[in-house]
PyMOL Python script that loads the backbone (N, CA, C, O; Angstrom):
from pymol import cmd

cmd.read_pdbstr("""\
ATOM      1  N   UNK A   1     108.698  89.182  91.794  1.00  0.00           N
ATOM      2  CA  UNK A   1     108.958  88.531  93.080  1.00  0.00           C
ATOM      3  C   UNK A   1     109.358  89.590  94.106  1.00  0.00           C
ATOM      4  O   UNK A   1     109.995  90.614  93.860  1.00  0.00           O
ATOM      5  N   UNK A   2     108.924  89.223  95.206  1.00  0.00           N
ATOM      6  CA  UNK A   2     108.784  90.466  96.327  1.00  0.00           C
ATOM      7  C   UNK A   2     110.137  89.731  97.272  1.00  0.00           C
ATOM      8  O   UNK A   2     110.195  88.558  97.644  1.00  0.00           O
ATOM      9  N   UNK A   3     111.263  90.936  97.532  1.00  0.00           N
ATOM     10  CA  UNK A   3     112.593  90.467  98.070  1.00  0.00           C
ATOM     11  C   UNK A   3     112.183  89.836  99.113  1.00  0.00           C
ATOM     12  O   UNK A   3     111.104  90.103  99.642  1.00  0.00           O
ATOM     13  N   UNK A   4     112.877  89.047  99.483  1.00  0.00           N
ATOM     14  CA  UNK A   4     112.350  88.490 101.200  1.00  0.00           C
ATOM     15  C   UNK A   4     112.934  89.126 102.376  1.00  0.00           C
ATOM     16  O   UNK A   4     112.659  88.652 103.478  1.00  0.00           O
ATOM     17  N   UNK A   5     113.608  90.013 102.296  1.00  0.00           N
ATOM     18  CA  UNK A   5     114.232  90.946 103.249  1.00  0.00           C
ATOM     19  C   UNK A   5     112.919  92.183 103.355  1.00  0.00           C
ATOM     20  O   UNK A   5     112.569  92.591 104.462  1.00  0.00           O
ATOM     21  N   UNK A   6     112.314  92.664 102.154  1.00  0.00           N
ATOM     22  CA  UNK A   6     110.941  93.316 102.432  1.00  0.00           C
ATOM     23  C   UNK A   6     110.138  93.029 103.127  1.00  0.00           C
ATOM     24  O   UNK A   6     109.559  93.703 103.979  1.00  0.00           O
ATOM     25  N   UNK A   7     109.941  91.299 102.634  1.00  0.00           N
ATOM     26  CA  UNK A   7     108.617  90.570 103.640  1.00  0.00           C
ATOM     27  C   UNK A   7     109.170  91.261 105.026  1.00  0.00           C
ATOM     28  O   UNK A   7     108.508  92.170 105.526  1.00  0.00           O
ATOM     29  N   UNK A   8     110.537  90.768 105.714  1.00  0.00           N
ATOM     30  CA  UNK A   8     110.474  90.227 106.760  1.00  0.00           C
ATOM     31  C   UNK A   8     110.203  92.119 107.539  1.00  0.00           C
ATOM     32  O   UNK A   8     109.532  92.231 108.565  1.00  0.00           O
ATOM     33  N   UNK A   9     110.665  93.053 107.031  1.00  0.00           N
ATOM     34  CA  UNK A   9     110.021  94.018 107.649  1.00  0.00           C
ATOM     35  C   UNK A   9     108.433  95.113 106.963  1.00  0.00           C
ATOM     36  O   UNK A   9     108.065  96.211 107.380  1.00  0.00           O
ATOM     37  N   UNK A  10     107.882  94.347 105.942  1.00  0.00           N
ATOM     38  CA  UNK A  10     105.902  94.933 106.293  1.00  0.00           C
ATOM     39  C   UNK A  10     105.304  94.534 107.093  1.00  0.00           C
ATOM     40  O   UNK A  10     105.868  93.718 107.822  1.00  0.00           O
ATOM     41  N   UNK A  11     104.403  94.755 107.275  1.00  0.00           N
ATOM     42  CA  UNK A  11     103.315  94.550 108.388  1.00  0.00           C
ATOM     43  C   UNK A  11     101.732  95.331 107.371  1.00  0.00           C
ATOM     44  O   UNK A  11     101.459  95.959 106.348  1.00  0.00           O
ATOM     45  N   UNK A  12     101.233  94.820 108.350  1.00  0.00           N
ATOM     46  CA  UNK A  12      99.606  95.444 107.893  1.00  0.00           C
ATOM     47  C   UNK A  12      99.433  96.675 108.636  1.00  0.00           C
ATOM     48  O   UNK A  12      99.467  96.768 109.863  1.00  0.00           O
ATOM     49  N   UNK A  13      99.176  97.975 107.491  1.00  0.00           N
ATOM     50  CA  UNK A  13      98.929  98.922 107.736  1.00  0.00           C
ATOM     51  C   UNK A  13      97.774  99.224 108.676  1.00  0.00           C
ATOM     52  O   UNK A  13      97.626 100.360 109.127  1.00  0.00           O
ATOM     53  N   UNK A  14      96.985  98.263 108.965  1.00  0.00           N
ATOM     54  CA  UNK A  14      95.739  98.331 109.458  1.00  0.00           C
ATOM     55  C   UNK A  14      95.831  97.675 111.209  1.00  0.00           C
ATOM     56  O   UNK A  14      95.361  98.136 112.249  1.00  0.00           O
ATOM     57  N   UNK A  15      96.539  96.595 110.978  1.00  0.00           N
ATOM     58  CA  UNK A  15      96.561  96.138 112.858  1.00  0.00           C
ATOM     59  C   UNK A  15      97.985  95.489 113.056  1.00  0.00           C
ATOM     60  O   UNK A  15      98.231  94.616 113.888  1.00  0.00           O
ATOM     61  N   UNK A  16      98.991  96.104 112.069  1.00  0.00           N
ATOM     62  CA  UNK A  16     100.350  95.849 112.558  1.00  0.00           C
ATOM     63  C   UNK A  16     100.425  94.596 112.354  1.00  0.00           C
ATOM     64  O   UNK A  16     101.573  94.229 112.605  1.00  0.00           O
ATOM     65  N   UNK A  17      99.618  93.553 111.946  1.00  0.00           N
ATOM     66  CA  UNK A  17     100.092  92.414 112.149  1.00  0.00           C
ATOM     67  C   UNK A  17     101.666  91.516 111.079  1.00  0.00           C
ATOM     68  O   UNK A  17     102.571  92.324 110.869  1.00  0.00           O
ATOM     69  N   UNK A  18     101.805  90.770 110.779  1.00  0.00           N
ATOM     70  CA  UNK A  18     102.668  90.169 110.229  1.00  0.00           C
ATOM     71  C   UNK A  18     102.266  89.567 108.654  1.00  0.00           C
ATOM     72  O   UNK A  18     101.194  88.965 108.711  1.00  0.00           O
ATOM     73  N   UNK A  19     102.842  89.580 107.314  1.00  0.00           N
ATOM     74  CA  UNK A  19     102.910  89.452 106.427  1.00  0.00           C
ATOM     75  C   UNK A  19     102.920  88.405 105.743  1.00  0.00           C
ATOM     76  O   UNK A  19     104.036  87.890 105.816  1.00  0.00           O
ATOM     77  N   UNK A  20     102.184  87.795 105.071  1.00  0.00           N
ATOM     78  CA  UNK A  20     103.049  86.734 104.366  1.00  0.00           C
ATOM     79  C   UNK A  20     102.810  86.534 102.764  1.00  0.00           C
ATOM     80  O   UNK A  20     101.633  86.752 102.479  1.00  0.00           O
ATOM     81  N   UNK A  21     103.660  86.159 101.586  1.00  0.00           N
ATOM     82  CA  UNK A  21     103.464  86.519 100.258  1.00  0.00           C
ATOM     83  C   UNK A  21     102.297  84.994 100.076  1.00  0.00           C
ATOM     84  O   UNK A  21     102.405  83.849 100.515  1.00  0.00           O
ATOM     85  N   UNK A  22     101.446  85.527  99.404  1.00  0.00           N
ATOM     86  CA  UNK A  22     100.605  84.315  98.220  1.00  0.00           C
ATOM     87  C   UNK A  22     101.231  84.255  96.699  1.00  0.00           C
ATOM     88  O   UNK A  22     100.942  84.867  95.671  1.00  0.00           O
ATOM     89  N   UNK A  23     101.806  83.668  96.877  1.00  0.00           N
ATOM     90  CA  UNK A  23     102.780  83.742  95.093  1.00  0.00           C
ATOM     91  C   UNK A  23     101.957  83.453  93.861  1.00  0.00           C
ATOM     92  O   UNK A  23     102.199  83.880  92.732  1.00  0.00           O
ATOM     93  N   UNK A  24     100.340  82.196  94.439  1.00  0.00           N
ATOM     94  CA  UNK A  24      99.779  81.883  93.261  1.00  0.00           C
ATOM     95  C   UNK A  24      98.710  83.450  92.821  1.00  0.00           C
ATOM     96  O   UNK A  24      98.586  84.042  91.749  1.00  0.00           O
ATOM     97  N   UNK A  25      98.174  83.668  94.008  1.00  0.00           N
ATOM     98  CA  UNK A  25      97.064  85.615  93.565  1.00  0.00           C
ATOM     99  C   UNK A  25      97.914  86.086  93.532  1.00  0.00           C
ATOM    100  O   UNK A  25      97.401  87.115  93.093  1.00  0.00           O
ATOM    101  N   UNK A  26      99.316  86.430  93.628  1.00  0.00           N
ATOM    102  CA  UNK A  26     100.156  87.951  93.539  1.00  0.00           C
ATOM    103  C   UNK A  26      99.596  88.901  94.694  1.00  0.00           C
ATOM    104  O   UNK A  26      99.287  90.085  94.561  1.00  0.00           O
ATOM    105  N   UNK A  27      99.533  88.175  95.788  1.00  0.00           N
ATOM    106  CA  UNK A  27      98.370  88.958  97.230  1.00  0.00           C
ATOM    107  C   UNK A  27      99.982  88.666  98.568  1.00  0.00           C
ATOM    108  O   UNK A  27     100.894  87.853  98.717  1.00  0.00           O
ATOM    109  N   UNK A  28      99.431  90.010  99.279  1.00  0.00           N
ATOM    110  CA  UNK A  28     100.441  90.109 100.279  1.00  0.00           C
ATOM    111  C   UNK A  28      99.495  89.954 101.545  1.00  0.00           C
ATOM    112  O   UNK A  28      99.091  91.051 101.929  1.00  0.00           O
ATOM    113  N   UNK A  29      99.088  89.002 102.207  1.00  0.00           N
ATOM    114  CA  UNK A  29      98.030  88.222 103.502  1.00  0.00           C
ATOM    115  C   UNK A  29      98.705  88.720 104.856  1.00  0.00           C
ATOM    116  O   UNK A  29      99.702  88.120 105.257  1.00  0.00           O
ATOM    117  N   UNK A  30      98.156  89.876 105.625  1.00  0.00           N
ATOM    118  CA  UNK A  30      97.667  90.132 106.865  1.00  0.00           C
ATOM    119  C   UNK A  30      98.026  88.631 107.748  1.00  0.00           C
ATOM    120  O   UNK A  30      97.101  87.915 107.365  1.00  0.00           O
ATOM    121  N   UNK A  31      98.611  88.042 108.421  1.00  0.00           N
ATOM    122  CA  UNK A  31      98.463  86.733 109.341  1.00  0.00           C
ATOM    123  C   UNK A  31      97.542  86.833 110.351  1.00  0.00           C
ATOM    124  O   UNK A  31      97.097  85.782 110.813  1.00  0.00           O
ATOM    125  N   UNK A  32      96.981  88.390 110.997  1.00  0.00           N
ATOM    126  CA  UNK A  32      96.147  88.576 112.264  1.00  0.00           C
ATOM    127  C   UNK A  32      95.032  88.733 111.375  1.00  0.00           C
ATOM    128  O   UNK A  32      94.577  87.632 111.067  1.00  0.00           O
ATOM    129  N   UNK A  33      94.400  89.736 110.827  1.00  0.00           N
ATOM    130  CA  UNK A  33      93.695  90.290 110.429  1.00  0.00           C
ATOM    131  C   UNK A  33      93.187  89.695 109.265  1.00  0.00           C
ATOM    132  O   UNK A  33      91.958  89.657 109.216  1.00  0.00           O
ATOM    133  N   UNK A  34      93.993  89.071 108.013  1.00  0.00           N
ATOM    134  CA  UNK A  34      93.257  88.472 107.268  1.00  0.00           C
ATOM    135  C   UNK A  34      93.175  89.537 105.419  1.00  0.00           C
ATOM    136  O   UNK A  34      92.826  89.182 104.293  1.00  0.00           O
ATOM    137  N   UNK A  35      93.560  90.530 105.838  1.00  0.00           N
ATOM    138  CA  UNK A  35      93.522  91.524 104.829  1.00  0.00           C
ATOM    139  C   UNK A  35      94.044  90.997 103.362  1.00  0.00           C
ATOM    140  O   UNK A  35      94.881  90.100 103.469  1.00  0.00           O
ATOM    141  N   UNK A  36      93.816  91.262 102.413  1.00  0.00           N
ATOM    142  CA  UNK A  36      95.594  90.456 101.489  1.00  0.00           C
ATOM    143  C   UNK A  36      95.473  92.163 100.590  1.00  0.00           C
ATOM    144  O   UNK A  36      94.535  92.960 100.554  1.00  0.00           O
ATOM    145  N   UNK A  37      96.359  92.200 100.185  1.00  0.00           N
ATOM    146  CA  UNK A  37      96.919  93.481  99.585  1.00  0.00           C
ATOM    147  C   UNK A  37      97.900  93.345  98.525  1.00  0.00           C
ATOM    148  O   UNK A  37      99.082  93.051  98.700  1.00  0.00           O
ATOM    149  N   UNK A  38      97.252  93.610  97.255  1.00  0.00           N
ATOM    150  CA  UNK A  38      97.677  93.304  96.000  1.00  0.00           C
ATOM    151  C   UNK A  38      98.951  93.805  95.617  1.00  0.00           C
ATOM    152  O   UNK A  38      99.276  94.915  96.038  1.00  0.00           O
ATOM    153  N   UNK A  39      99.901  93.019  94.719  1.00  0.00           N
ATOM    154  CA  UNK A  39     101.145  93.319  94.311  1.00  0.00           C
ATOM    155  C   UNK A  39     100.789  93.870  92.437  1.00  0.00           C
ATOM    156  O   UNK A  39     100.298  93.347  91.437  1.00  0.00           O
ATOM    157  N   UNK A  40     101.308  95.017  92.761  1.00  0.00           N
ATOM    158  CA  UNK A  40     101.035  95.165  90.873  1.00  0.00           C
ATOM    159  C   UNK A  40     102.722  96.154  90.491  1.00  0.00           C
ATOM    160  O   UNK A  40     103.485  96.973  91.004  1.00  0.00           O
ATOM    161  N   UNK A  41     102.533  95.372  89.294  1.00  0.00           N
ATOM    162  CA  UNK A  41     103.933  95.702  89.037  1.00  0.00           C
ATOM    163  C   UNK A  41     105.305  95.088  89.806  1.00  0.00           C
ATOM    164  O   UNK A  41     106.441  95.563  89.836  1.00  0.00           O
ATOM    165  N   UNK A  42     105.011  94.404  90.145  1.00  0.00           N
ATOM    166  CA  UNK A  42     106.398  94.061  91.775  1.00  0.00           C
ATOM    167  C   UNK A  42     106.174  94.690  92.443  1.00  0.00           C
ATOM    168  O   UNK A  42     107.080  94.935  93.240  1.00  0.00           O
ATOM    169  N   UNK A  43     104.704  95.495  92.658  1.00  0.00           N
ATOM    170  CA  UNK A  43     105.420  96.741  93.846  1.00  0.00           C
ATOM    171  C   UNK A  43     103.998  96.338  94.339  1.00  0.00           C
ATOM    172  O   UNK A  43     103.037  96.077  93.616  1.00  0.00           O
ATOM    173  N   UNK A  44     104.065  96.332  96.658  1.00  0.00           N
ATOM    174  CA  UNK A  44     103.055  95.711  96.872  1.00  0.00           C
ATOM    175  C   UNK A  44     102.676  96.709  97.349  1.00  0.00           C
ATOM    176  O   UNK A  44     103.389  97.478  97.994  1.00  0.00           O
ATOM    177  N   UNK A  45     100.954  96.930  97.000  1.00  0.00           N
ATOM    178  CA  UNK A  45     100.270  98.037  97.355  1.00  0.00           C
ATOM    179  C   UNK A  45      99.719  97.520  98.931  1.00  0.00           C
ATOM    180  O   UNK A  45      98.860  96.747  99.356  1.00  0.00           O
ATOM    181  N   UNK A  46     100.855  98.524  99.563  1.00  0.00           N
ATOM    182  CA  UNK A  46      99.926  98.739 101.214  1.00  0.00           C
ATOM    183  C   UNK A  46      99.284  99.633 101.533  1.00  0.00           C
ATOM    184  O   UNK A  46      99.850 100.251 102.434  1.00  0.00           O
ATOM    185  N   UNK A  47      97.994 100.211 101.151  1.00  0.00           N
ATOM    186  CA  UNK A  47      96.962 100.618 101.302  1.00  0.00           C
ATOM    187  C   UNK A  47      95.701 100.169 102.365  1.00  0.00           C
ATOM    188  O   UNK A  47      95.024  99.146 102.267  1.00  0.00           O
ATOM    189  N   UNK A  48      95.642 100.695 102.883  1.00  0.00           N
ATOM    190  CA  UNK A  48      94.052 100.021 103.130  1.00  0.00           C
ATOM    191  C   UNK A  48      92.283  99.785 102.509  1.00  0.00           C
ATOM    192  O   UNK A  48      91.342  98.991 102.488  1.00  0.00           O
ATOM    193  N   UNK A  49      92.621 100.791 102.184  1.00  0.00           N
ATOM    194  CA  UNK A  49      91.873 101.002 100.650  1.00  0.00           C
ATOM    195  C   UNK A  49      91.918 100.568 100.007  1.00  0.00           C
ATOM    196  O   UNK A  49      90.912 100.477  99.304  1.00  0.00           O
ATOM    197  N   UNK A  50      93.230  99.830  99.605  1.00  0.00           N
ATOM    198  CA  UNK A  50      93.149  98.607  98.649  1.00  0.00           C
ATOM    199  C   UNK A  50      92.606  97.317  98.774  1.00  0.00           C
ATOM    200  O   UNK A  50      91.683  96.807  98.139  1.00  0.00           O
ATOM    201  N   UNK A  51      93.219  96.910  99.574  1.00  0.00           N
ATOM    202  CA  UNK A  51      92.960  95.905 100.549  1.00  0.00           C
ATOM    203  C   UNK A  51      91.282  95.070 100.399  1.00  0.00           C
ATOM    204  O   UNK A  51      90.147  95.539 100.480  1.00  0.00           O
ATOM    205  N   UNK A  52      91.798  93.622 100.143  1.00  0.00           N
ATOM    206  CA  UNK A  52      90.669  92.980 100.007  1.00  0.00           C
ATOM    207  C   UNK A  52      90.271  92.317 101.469  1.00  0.00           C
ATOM    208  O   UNK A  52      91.234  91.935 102.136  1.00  0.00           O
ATOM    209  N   UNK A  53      89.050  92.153 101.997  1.00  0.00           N
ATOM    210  CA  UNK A  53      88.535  91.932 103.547  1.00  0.00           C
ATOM    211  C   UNK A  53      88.769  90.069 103.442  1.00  0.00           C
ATOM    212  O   UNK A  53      88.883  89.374 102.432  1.00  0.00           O
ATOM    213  N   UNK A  54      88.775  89.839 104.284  1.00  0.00           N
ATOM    214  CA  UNK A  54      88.815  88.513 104.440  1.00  0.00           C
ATOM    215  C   UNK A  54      87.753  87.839 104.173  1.00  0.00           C
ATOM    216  O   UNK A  54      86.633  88.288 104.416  1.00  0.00           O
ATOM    217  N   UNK A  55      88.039  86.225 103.433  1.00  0.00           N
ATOM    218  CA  UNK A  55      86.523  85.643 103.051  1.00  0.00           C
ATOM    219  C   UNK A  55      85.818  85.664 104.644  1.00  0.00           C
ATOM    220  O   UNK A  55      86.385  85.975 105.692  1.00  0.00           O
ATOM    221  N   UNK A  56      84.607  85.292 104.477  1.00  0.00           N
ATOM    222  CA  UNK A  56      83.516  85.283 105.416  1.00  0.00           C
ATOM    223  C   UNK A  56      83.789  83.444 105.521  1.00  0.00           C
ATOM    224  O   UNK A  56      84.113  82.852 104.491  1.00  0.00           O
ATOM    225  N   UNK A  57      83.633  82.734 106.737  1.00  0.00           N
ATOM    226  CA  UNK A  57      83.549  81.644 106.594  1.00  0.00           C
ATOM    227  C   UNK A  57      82.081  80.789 107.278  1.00  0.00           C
ATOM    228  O   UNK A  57      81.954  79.572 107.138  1.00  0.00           O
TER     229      UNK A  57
END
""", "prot")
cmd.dss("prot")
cmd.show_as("cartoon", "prot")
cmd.util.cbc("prot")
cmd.orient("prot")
């Protein structure tokens, strides 16, 4: 579980935007951008490179 004092200061490495946890993928979701960025180990990888693109709709 990712502290909630962490959430409230990441952001997306990519357009700054704002964070929010997906608890059921273990995914950390971009709110502007759409990015989600995987948690492994408890520890959330902010990469961009990691980073999965947003579905296509």
């Amino acid at each position: 579980m990712i502290d909630p004092k962490l959430l409230e200061i990441l952001a997306c490495p990519d357009c700054k935007g704002d964070i929010e946890l997906w608890d059921e993928k273990e995914r950390l979701v971009c709110q502007n951008c759409g990015k989600r960025y995987p948690i492994k180990d408890g520890i959330p990888i902010m990469l961009i490179e990691e980073a999965e693109l947003p579905e296509e709709k």
